[in-house]
N, C-alpha and C positions, 0 to 999 in steps of 0.2 A: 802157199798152195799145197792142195794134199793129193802124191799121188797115190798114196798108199791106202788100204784097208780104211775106213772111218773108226778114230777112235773109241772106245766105249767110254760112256758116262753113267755113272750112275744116280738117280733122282728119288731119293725115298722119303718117305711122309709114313710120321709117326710121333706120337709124346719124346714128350723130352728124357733121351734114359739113353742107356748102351744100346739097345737093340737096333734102334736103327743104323745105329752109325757101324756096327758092325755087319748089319745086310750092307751096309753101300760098300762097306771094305772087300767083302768078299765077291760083292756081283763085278768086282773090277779085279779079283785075281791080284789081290795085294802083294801077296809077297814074291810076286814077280819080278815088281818094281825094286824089291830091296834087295837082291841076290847080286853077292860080291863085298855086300857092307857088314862091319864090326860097328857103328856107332848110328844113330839115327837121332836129329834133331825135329823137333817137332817145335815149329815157328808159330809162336801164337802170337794175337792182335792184341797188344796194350799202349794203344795211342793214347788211350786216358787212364784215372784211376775206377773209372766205373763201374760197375758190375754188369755180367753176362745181360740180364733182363731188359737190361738199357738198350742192347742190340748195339753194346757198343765195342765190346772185348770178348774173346773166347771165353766158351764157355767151358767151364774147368770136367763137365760130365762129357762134351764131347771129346775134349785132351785123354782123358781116364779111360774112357771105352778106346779108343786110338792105346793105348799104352796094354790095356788087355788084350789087344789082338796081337801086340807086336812081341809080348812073353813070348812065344812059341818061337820065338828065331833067336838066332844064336847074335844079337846086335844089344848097344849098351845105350840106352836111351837118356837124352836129355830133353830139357824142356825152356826154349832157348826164346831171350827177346833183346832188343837193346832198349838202352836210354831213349825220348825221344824228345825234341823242343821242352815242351811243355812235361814231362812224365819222366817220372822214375820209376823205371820197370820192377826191381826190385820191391816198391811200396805196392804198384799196383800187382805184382806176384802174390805179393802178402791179402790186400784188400779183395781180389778177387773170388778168394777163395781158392786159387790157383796153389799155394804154399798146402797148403792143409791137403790136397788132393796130391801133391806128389810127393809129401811126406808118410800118406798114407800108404803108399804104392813105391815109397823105396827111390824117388826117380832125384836125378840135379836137376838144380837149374841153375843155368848156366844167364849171366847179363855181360852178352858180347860185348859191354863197352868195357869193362874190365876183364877182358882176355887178351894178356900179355903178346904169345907169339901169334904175329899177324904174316900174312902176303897178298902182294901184291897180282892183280889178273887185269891181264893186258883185253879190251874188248875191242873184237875185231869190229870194222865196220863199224863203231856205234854212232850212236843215233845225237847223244849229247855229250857222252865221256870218254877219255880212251882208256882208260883204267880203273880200279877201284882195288882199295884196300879193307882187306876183311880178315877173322879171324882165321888162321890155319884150318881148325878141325870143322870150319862148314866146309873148305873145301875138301876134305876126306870124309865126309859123313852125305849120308841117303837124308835129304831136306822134306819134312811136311812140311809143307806149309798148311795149319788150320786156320783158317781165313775167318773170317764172318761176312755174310751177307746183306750189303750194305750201299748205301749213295757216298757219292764224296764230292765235296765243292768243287776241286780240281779236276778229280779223272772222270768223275761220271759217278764209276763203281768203285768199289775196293774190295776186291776179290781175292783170289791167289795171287799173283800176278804180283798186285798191289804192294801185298803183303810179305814178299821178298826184300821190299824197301828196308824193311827193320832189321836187314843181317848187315845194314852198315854200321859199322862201333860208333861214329859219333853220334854225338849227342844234338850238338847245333846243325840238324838237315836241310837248314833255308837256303842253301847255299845252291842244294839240288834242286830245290821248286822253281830257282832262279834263272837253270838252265833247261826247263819243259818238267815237268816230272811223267809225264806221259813218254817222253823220250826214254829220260830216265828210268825209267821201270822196265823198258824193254832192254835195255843197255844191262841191267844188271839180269835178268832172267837169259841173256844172252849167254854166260858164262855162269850163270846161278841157276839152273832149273829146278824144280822141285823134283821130286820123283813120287811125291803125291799128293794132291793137292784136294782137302777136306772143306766142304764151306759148313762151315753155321749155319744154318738157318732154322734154329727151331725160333727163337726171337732177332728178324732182323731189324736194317734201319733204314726209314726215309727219310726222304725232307734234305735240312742241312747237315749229312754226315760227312766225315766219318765219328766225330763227338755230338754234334749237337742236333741230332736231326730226330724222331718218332720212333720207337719200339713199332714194329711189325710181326706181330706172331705168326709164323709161317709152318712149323712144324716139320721142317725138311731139313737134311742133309743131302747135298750135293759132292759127289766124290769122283777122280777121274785119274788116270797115269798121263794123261797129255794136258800140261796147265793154261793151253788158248783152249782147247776143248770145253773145260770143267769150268772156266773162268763165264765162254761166251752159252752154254748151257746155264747157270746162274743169271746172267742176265736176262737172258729170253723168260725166268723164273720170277723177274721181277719187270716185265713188261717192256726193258727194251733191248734194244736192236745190237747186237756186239757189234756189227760191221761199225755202227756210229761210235764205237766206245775208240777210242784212238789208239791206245794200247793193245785193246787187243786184237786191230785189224791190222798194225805196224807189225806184231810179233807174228800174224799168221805170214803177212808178205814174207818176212824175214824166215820161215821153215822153221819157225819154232815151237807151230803145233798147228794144229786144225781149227776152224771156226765151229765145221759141220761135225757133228759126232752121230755116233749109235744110241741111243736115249736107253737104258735101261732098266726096269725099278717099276714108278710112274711115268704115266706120260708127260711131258711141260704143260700141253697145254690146260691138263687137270688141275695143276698144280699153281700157273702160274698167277699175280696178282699184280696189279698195277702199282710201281711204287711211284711217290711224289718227288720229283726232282727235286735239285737245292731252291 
């Protein structure tokens, strides 16, 4: 429940380039979110080895305009993903074009299943876990999560939220699907929040995602400081209902962010498009 102020969201439509994603950074007062932080990782989607177009992986011009807004702060930025079943973040780093764009810009990248010092985060209350073990310096560093815009067999969506799943080091994650991942995902953003949460959407995905489901060209960037806000604003983006999305109506009960937000940029409902479920 939200008794406070309604968060701001931002909803912008435009080609695919920096500018938009730099209007959504600023209509939310970005560097608001980062004050207090020396490091910032920016969590991107490489479930597969795919390319952006696919509406399947970050896309490496929304990571890069994200990277040119955050020169201006005194923070050291990486560009972080782990292992995941099927994918070696590493290859797909290289395949996406993602390598080449933050070699061009100076930035690491960082593949949390090989970072050494790790700890332990005890989760209050959770939903499926009572702890998780993750690398040290996400938990000392300001989290983007750059999400993409998309369906998923399991949760509905795979939004920000979602996309916090990948700050776990292993590699074998079935273990998690086995105990709700819906749970799961509220379980880690419990003790994991982002503190910005960027969606993709200039090409999203329907159908059977998060790998195998239809390119949707949408030409939006969705951006928010509150990640139930920016999560259930994307959905309403893509024709449904966040209350129904499980995750993210568990994390609003839980006070981990708002459902309802302040819309502003575009309106949703200009923008938004019916996607096809799995």
């Amino acid at each position: 429940m939200c008794m406070q102020e309604l968060p701001l969201v931002a909803v912008v439509k435009g080609e695919r380039g920096h500018a938009p994603v730099f209007k959504a950074l600023d209509l939310i007062d970005y560097k608001s979110a980062l004050v207090g932080y020396d490091k910032v990782l920016i969590k991107v989607n490489f479930i597969t080895n795919k390319t952006w177009d696919t509406g399947a992986t970050t896309d490496p011009v929304v990571v890069e305009a994200i990277i040119k807004k955050l020169e201006v702060l005194p923070v050291k930025i990486y560009v972080v993903e782990s292992d995941a079943t099927i994918t070696n973040a590493d290859k797909a780093f290289e395949v996406t074009g993602m390598k080449d764009m933050c070699q061009r810009n100076g930035v690491e990248w960082l593949n949390l299943r090989h970072v050494k010092d790790k700890v332990t985060l005890a989760i209050p209350d959770g939903e499926a876990l009572k702890s998780i073990t993750v690398p040290r310096i996400v938990t000392e560093s300001a989290v983007i999560s750059a999400a993409k815009l998309k369906t998923h067999v399991d949760t509905g969506v795979t939004l920000g939220m979602k996309n916090m799943f990948g700050l776990l080091p292993e590699k074998f994650k079935g273990k998690y699907h086995l105990k709700g991942i819906s749970k799961v995902v509220v379980d880690i953003n419990t003790v994991l929040k982002p503190a910005l949460t960027v969606i993709d959407g200039f090409v999203g995905m329907e159908g059977k995602g998060p790998i195998d489901g239809t390119p949707v060209p949408m030409n939006l960037i969705i951006a928010g400081k509150d990640p139930v806000a920016t999560d259930a604003a994307a959905c309403r983006a893509m024709g449904f209902n966040p209350y129904e999305v499980s995750h993210i109506r568990r994390a609003s009960e839980k006070g981990l962010g708002c459902i309802e937000a302040q819309i502003v940029g575009e309106k949703l409902e200009a923008v938004a498009k019916q996607f096809k479920r799995n």
